[in-house]
C-alpha positions as CSV (number, residue, x, y, z in Angstrom):
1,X,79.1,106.8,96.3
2,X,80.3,109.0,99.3
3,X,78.6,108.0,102.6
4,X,77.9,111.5,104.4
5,X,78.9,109.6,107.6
6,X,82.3,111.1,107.0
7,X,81.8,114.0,108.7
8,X,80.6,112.1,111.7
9,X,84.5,111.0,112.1
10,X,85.4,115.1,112.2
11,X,88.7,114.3,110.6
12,X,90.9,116.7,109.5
13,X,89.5,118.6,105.9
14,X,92.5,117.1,103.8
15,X,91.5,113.6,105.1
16,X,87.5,114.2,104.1
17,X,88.3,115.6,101.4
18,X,90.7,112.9,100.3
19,X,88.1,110.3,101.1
20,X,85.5,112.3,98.6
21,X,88.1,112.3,95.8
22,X,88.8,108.2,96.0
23,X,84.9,107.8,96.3
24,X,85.1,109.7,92.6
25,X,87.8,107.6,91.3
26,X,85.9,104.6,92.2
27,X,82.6,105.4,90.7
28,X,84.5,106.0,87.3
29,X,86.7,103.4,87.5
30,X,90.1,105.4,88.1
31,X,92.4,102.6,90.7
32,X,93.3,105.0,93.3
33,X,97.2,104.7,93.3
34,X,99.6,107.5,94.8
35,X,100.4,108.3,91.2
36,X,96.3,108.8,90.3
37,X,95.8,111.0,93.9
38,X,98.7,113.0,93.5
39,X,97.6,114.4,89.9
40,X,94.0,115.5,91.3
41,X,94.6,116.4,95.0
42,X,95.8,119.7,96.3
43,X,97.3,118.9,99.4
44,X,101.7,118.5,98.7
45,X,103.3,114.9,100.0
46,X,103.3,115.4,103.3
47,X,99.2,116.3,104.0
48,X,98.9,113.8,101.3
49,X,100.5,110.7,103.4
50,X,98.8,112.3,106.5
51,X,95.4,112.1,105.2
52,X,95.7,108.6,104.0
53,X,97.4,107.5,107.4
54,X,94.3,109.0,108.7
55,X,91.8,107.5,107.1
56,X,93.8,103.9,107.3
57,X,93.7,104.2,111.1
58,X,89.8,105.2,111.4
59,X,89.4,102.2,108.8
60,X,87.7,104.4,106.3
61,X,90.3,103.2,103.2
62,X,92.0,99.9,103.5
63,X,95.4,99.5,101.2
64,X,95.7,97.3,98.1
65,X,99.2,95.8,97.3
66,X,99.0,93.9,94.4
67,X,102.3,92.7,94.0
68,X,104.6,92.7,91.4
69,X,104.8,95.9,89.5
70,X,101.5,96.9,90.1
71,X,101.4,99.9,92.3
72,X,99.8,100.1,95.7
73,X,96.0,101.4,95.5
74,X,93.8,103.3,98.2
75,X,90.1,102.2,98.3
76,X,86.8,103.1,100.6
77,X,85.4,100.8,103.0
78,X,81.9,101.1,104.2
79,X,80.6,103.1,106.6
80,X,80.3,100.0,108.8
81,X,83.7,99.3,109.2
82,X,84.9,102.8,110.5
83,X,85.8,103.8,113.5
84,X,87.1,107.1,115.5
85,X,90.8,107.1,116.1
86,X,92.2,106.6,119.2
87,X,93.4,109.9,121.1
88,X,92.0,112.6,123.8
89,X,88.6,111.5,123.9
90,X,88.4,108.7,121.4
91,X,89.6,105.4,124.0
């Protein structure tokens, strides 16, 4: 379920909006991968990789790599783990 805390972090709109669709795929059991994302989000590559690098660094998604031939996933972490990135304002 999305945690409204989201828009505490005031990240950019591609990265909260990215972070609502992965909340989706979770509750219905989609595995986030690039190939999953890609198919469902508007953004092209580049806001794409810039959203997820965004929420990696504020520790709102953490990465899975299985291994193997299994493809890299993308998956929320609780509210409690998140943090503000660090930049002008944000030590």
């Amino acid at each position: 379920m999305m945690d409204t805390q989201i828009f505490k972090l005031k990240l950019s709109v591609n990265a909260t909006s990215l972070y609502i669709l992965l909340t989706e795929l979770a509750e219905f059991g989609v595995r986030p991968t690039m190939e999953e994302i890609s198919a469902r989000f508007a953004a092209d590559g580049e806001g794409t990789e810039a959203a997820i690098r965004d929420l990696l660094v504020c520790g709102v998604i953490y990465e899975n790599a299985p291994g193997g031939d299994a493809p890299v996933s993308f998956h929320p972490n609780p509210a409690s783990l998140w943090h503000t990135a660090p930049g002008p304002g944000n030590p």
